[in-house]
C-alpha positions in Angstrom: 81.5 120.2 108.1 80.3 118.3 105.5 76.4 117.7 106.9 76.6 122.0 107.2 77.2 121.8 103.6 75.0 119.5 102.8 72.3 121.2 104.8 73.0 124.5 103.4 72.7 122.9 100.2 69.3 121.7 100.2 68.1 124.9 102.0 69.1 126.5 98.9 67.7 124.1 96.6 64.1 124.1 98.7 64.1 127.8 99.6 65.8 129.9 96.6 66.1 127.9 93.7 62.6 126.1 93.9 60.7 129.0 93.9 62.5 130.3 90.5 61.9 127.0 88.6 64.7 125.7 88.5 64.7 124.0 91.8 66.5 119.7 92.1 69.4 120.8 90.1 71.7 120.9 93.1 70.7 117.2 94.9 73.4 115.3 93.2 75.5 116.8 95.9 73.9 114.6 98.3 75.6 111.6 97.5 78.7 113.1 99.4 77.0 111.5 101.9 78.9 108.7 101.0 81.9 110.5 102.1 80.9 109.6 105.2 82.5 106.3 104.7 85.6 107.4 105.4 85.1 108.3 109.2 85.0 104.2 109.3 89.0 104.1 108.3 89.5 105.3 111.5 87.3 102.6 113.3 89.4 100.3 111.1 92.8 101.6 112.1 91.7 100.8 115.6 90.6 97.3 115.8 93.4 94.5 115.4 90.8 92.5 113.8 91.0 94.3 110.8 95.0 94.7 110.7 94.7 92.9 106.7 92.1 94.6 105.8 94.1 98.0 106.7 97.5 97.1 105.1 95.5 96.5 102.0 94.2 99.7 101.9 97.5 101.1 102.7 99.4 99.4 100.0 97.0 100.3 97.3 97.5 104.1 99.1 100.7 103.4 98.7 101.2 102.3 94.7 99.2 104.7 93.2 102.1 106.9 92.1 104.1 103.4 90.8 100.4 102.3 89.5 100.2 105.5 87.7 103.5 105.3 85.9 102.5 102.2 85.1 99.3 102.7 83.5 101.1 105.3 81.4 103.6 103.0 80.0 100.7 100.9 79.5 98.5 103.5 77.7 101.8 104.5 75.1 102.1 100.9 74.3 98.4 100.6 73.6 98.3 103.5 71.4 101.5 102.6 69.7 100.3 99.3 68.9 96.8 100.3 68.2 98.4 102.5 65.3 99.9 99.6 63.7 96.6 97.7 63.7 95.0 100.4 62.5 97.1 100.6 59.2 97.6 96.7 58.9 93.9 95.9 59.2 91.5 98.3 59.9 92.6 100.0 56.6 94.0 96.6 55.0 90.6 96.7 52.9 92.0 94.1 50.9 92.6 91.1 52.8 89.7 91.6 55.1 87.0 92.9 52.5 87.1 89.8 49.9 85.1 87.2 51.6 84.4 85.5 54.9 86.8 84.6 57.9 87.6 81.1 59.2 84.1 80.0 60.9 82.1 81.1 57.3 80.7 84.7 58.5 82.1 88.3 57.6 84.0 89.4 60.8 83.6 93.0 61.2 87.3 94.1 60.8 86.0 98.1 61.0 84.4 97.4 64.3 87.2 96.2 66.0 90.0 98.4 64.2 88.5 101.1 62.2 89.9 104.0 64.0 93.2 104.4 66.4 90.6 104.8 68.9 88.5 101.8 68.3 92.1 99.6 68.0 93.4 100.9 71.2 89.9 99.5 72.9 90.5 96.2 70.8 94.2 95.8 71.8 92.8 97.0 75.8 90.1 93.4 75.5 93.4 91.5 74.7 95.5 92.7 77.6 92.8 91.2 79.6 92.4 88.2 77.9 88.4 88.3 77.0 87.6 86.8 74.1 90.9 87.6 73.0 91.4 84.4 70.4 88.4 83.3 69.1 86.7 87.0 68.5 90.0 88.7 67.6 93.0 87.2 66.8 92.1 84.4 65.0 90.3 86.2 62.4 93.3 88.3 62.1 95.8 85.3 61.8 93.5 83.9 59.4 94.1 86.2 56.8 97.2 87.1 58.0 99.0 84.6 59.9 102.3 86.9 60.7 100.0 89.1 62.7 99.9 86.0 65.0 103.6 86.7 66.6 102.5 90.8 67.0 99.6 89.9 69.3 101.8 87.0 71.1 104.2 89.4 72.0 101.4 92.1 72.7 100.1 89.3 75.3 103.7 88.6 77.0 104.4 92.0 77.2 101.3 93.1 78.5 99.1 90.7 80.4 102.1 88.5 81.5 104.8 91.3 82.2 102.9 95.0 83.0 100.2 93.4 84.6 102.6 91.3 86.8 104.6 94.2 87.4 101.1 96.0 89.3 101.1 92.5 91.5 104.3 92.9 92.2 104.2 96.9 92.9 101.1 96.1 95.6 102.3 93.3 96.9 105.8 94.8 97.9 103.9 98.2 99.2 101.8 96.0 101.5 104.3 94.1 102.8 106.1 97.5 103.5 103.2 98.6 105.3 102.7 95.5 107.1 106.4 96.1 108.3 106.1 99.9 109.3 103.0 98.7 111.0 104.8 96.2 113.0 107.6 98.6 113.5 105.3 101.0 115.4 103.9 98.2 117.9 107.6 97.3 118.8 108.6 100.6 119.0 105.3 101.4 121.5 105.7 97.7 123.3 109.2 98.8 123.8 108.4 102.4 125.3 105.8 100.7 127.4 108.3 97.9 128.4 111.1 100.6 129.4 108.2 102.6 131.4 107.6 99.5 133.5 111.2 98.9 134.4 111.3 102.3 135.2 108.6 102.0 137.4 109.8 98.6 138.7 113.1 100.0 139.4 111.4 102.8 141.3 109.5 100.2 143.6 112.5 98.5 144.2 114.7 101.5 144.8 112.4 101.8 148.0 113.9 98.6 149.4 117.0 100.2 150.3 116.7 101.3 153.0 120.3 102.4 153.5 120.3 104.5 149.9 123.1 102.7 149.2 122.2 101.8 145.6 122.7 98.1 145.8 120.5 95.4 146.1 120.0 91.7 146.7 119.0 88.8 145.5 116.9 88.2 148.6 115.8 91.8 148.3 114.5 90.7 144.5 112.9 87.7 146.4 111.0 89.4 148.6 109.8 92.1 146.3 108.8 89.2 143.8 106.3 88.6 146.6 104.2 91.4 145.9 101.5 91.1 143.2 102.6 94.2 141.5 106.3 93.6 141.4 105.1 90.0 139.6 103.2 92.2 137.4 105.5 94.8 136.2 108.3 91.9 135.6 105.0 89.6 134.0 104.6 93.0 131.6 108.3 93.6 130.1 108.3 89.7 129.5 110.8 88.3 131.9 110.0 85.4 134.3 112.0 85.4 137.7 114.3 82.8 136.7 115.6 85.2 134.0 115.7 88.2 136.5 117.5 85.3 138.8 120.0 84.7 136.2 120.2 88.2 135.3 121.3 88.9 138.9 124.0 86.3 138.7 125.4 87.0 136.2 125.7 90.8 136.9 127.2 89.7 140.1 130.5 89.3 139.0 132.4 89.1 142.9 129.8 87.1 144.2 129.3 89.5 146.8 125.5 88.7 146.6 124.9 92.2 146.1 124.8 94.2 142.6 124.2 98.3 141.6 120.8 99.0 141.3 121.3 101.0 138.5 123.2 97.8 136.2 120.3 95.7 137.2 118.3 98.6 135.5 120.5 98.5 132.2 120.5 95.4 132.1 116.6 94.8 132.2 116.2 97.8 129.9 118.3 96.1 127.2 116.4 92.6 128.0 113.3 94.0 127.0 114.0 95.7 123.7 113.2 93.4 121.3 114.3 89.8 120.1 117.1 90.5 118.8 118.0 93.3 121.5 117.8 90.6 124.0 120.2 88.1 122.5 122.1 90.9 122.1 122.1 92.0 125.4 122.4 88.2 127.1 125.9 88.2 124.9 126.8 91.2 126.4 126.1 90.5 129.6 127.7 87.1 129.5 131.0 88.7 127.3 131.1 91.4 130.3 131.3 88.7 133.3 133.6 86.8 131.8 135.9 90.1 130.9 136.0 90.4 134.8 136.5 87.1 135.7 139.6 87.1 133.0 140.9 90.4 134.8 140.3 88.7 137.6 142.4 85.6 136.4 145.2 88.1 135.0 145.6 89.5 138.4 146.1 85.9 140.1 148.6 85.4 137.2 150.5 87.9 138.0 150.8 87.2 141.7 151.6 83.9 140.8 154.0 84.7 138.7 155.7 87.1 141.5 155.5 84.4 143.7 157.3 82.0 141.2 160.1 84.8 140.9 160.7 85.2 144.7 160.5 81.2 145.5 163.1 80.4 142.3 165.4 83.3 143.9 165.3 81.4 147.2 166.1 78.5 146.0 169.1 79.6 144.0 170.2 81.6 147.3 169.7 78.1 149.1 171.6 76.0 146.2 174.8 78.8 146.7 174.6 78.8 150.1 174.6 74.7 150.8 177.6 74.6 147.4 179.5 77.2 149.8 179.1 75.1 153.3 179.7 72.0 152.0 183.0 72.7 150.0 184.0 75.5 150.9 183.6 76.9 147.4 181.8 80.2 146.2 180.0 79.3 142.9 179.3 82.6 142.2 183.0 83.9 142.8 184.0 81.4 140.3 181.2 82.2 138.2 182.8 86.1 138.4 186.6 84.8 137.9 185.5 82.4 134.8 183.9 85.6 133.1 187.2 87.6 134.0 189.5 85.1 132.1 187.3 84.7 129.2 187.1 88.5 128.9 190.9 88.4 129.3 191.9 85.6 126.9 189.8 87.3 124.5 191.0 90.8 124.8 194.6 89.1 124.1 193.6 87.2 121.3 192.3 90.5 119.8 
């Protein structure tokens, strides 16, 4: 769109305004050519090799509204302060009229702070520290030494503070772009990553043969064999020993044999990230042992059964060997004891 323009342009130029004399007056539009320079942010965008050179650009993109507040509060303090020279020694006619300045030459006080204008461009050399001292300020503290702490502070809050503040504002933006940036390759290597499991899953979906959803560790084994199975578990970033160790620790009975769809989870969250797969190895490990412990609570309680029926026996045993041996029933006396002390202390009531 912009070469049409461009062409249209000069046709006009050439064909209708050259021929009335007044023909040139509409080249300066050429130098949108330059625009063209932009089409090469794209080329930029796509090539890793400029990834700094990209997050520059985008965190200058991004502080020109903070850059812009900035620069006001810079441009009131300028003209604020450039009033106050104005009156103190552009118009001071007495102090800076009577004589020469410290190195034996008039200094041209009306040059530098004449007019608000002409101050505000004075105080603007200062903030960047050109010739600040021995052009400016020490003529001024010459004649008028308090000036001195006014243009110190000018310089601290200025140069020192504002200007830091700009650092500061670009440097945080590119580091905020840098981290969006890296947010959006996670986010598409994890898309990709979930994909391949997907697809990996699908390949060794095909391996049961029975559609029973479960598979093996030597099924794993032998699909490891193939050069794309390697490949798909080579592209979500898990070696066999973790897909090994995965597997055992998803097989919670030790049957050998896991659901095809928990080894799917279970690679899914493996592959998200860092911290997503300490996250998921912690999960996986608090789950196993959450079985094993229900597994150990069952035992328990058998045991614990067991214990009951065993410590009945042998109290039936104790009674019975008490009874054969002497003729005595412990429990009957056990019965009459409790009858007599209910007795005795109904009577003593």
């Amino acid at each position: 769109m912009c070469d049409v323009l461009l062409v249209l342009a000069a046709a006009v130029d050439c064909f209708v305004l050259g021929p009335i004399g007044i023909g040139g007056q509409i080249r300066f539009f050429t130098v949108l050519r330059a625009l063209r320079v932009i089409r090469f942010v794209r080329l930029v965008r796509m090539f890793s090799a400029f990834r700094e050179l990209w997050l520059l650009v985008g965190g200058l993109t991004n502080s020109v509204k903070a850059l812009s507040w900035v620069g006001l509060v810079v441009f009131m303090l300028i003209y604020v302060c450039g009033i106050i020279c104005t009156a103190e020694i552009g118009q001071n006619d007495e102090t800076y009229a009577i004589g020469p300045s410290y190195n034996g030459e008039v200094w041209p006080y009306k040059q530098y702070f004449g007019t608000v204008f002409r101050s505000m461009f004075t105080l603007l050399q200062v903030l960047t520290l050109d010739g600040w001292c021995d052009d400016i300020v020490r003529h001024v503290v010459y004649r008028q030494p308090v000036m001195g702490v006014f243009f110190i502070c000018f310089i601290l809050l200025t140069s020192f503070g504002l200007m830091n503040v700009v650092v500061g504002i670009i440097v945080e933006n590119t580091l905020a772009a840098a981290q969006v940036v890296d947010k959006r390759k996670e986010e598409k290597l994890a898309r990709h990553r979930k994909d391949t499991v997907q697809q990996l899953v699908a390949i060794l979906s095909r391996s049961d043969s029975k559609r029973s959803g479960l598979i093996s560790l030597e099924d794993l084994r032998a699909a490891n064999q193939s050069v794309i199975v390697q490949k798909k578990f080579e592209s979500i970033g898990l070696e066999f020993e973790e897909v090994e160790h995965v597997f055992t620790l998803l097989d919670v009975d030790r049957s050998g044999k896991i659901e095809l769809v928990r080894f799917e989870n279970a690679c899914r969250e493996l592959v998200g990230g860092g911290k997503r797969r300490d996250i998921a190895q912690v999960e996986v490990n608090m789950g196993t042992l959450a079985n094993r412990l229900d597994k150990l609570d069952n035992k328990f309680t058998v045991i614990e059964r067991e214990v009951a029926t065993i410590a009945a026996m042998t109290e039936d045993f104790v009674h019975n060997t008490v009874r054969h041996l002497t003729g005595h029933d412990p429990t009957l006396a056990k019965r009459s004891d409790s009858k007599v002390t209910s007795t005795t202390s109904s009577g003593d009531l």
